[in-house]
N, C-alpha and C positions, 0 to 999 in steps of 0.2 A: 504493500500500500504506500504509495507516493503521501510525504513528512507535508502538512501545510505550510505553508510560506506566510511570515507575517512580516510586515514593514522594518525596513532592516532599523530607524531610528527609535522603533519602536523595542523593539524584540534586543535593542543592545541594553539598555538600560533598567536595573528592577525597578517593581510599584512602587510606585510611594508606600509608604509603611501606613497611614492612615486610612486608606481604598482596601488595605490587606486584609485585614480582619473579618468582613463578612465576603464569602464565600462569592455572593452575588452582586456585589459593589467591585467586586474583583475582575470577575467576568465582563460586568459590567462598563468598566472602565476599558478594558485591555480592547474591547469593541467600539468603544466611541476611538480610540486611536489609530486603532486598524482599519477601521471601513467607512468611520463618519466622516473624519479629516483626512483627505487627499492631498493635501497639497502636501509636500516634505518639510518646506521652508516654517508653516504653519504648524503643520504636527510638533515641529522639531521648538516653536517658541512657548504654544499650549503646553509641550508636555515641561518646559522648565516653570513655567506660574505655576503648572498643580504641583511639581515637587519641592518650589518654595513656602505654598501654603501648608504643605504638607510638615514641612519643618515648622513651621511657626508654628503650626497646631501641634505638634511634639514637645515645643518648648513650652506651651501653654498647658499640658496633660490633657491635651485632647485628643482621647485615640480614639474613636469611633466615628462616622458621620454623622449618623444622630444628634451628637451633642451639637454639630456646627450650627449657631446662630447667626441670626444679621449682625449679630454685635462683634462678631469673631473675624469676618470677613472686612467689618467695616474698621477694625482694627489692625489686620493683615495691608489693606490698602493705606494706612496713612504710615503704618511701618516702613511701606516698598516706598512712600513718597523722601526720605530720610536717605533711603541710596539709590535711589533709580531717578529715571526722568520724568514726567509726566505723562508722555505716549506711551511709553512703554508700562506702567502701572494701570494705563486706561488698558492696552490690548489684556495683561495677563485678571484683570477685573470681567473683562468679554470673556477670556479663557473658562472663568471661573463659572460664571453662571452660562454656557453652553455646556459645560459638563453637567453640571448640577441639575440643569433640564432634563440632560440627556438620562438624569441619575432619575428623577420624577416620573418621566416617561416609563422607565422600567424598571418603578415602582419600588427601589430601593428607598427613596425617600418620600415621604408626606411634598414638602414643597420645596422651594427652592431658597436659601436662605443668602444668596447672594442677588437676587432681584430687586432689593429694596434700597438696595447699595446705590450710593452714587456714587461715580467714578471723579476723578478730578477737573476741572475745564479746560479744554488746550485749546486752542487757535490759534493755527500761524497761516500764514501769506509770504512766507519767503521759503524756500529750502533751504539747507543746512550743507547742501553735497558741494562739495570742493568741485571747483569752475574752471575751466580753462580758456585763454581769451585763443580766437582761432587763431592770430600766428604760432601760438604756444602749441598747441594739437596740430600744426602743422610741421614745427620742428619735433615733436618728440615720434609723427610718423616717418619723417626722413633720416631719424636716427637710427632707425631700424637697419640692421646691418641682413638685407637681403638675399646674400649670396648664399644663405642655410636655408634648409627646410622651417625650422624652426623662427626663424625672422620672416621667413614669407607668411606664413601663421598665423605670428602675433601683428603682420601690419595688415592681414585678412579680417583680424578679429577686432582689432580696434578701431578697423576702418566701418567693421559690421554696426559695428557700436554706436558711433558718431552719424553715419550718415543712414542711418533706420531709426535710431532713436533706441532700441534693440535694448531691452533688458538684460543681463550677461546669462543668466540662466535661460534664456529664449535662446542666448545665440547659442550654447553647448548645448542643448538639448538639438540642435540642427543635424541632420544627416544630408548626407552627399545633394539628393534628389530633391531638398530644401530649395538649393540655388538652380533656376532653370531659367529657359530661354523665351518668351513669348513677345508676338509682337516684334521681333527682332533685337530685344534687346532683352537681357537679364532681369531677372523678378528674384526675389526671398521671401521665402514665407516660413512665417515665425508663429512657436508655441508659444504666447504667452498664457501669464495667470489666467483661472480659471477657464483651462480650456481652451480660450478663443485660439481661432485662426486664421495671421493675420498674413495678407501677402502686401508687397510693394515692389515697385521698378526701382530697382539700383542706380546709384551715383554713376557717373562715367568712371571716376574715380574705384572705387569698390566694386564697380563689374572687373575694371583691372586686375586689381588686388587679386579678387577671389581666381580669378580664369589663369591668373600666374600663378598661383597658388597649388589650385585642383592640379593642371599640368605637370608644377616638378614634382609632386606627390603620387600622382599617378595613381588618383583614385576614384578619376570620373565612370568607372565604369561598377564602382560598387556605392548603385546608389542608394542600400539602405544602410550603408556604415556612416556611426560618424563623422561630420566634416572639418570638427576641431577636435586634434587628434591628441597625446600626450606622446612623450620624448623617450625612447628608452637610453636610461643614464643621461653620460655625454656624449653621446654617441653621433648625437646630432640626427637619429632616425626616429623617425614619429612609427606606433603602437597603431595597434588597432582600437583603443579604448577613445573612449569622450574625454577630455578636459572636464576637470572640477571644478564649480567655481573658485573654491581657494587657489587650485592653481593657477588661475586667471589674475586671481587679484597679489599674488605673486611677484608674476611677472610681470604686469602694470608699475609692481611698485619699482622692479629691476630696470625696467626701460624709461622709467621715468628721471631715474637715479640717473643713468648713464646719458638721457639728453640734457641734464638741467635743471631739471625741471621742481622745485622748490616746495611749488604746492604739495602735499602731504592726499594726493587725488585715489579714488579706488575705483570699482568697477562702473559706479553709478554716477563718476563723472562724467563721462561719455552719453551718458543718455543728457544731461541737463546741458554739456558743451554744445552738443549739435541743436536739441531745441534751443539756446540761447543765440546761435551763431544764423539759424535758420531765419527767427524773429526781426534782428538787426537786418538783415539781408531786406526784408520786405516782405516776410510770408506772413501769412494772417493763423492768426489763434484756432480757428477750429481746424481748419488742416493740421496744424502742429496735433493739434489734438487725436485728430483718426490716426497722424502717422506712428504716433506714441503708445494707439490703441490704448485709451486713459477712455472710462466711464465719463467724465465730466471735466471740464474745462481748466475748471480751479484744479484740479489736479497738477492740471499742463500749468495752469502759472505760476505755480511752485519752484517748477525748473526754467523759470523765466528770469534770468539776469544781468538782464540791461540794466535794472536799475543800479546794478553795482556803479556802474562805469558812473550816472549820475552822481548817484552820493559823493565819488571818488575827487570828482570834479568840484565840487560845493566845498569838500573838507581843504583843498588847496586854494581856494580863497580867502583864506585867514591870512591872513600877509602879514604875519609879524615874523 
């Protein structure tokens, strides 16, 4: 009889000690991470709130769920406010009461004693993700030292990044058959969250990249492998596996190092470089918007920053 298979971020780490105790709170839980939460990124943020609450309520002598009241929970949240951020106390407060439903639903518990919570207020209108002005993303692509496998790669992927808008986990989730030809010219089409499937026509630039890329790789003919590959050693030969995100943001930080490049920038620079660099240009907001594949607009203006350039300008008028 073929072993089930459960979510590897799930299956590597044990229960929290609080969910352990009754038999069906157990089951209960190991199901809401295995089959409720799809996404990895998601699974993998939910399952550290419940194993923080899970602590707290150990340091408090509460071993059972049962005993969890709104006062425990609403306790738990102004503890996390003490070391964490504000977004990040709001998401694992969501974590808490999706499980807690999910514990309702299958009648482990009477009700849910984190719904009465309220979470902290956040509002922002700027993003936080390190920017790069386009000269800058323009030198740190020509530093790419081309003549490897591994440099045709990284200026394939970064080039993915910047001119799709490309979240880094859409672009490594990409296989060969991803990048195709229609219309005479090059298209990509991207997994993002939740599912969607998004495609768009390539940069002139980034049909480059990639079609010099596929080429000295020599792996247009297998198109359901992945199309961002990993290195074996130093060998300078690319695997048959996917890139990690971690290893992405890696080597971002490596080739950043080696052009100059100061800002302290990671994966999710490149999404907010090119919508910023697109805006400047003349493109209008909802386009940014569909190209970003963003639910709502205010999303996209998040990673909108022009306004840096103003402020920058305003603060060198102090003339003393």
């Amino acid at each position: 009889m073929k072993t089930l298979e459960i979510a590897p971020s799930f299956a590597a780490a044990p229960l929290p000690s609080i969910f352990t105790v009754r038999s069906e709170a157990r089951t209960r839980m190991r199901d809401f991470f295995s089959s409720h939460i799809r996404n990895p990124n998601t699974r993998r943020a939910y399952r550290e709130a419940v194993r923080q609450f899970s602590s707290f309520c150990g340091e408090h002598s509460i071993v059972d769920l049962a005993q969890v009241e709104p006062v425990h929970v609403a306790a738990f949240v102004e503890a996390q406010l003490k070391l964490h951020s504000r977004p990040t106390v709001k998401q694992r407060l969501a974590a808490l009461r999706m499980l807690f439903d999910w514990m309702v639903v299958g009648q482990v518990l009477p009700v849910n004693p984190a719904h009465a919570v309220r979470g902290p207020k956040h509002s922002q209108r700027r993003g936080k993700t390190p920017v790069l002005q386009a000269d800058e993303a323009r030198t740190l692509i020509d530093a790419i030292d081309t003549t490897s496998l591994p440099g045709l790669r990284d200026r394939a992927l970064i080039g993915l990044m910047v001119y799709t808008f490309a979240r880094v986990g859409a672009a490594v989730a990409m296989r060969v058959e991803d990048y195709f030809v229609q219309s005479r010219r090059g298209w990509v089409r991207l997994h993002e969250k939740g599912g969607k499937e998004h495609e768009m026509p390539t940069h002139h630039n980034l049909d480059r990249y990639l079609e010099e890329y596929i080429s000295a790789v020599g792996i247009a003919q297998d198109r359901k492998g992945p199309l961002f590959r990993t290195t074996r050693g130093r060998s300078g030969e690319l695997t048959g596996n996917a890139l990690l995100q971690s290893d992405v943001w890696r080597m971002i930080r490596r080739r950043a190092l080696a052009a100059g490049i100061k800002t302290e920038i990671g994966c999710h620079t490149f999404r907010a470089t090119g919508i910023t660099a697109y805006l400047k240009n003349g493109g209008r907001l909802e386009i940014a918007q569909q190209m970003a594949a963003h639910e709502s607009a205010r999303t996209t203006c998040l990673y909108d920053r022009r306004s840096d350039e103003v402020s920058l300008d305003e603060v060198e008028r102090i003339g003393i």
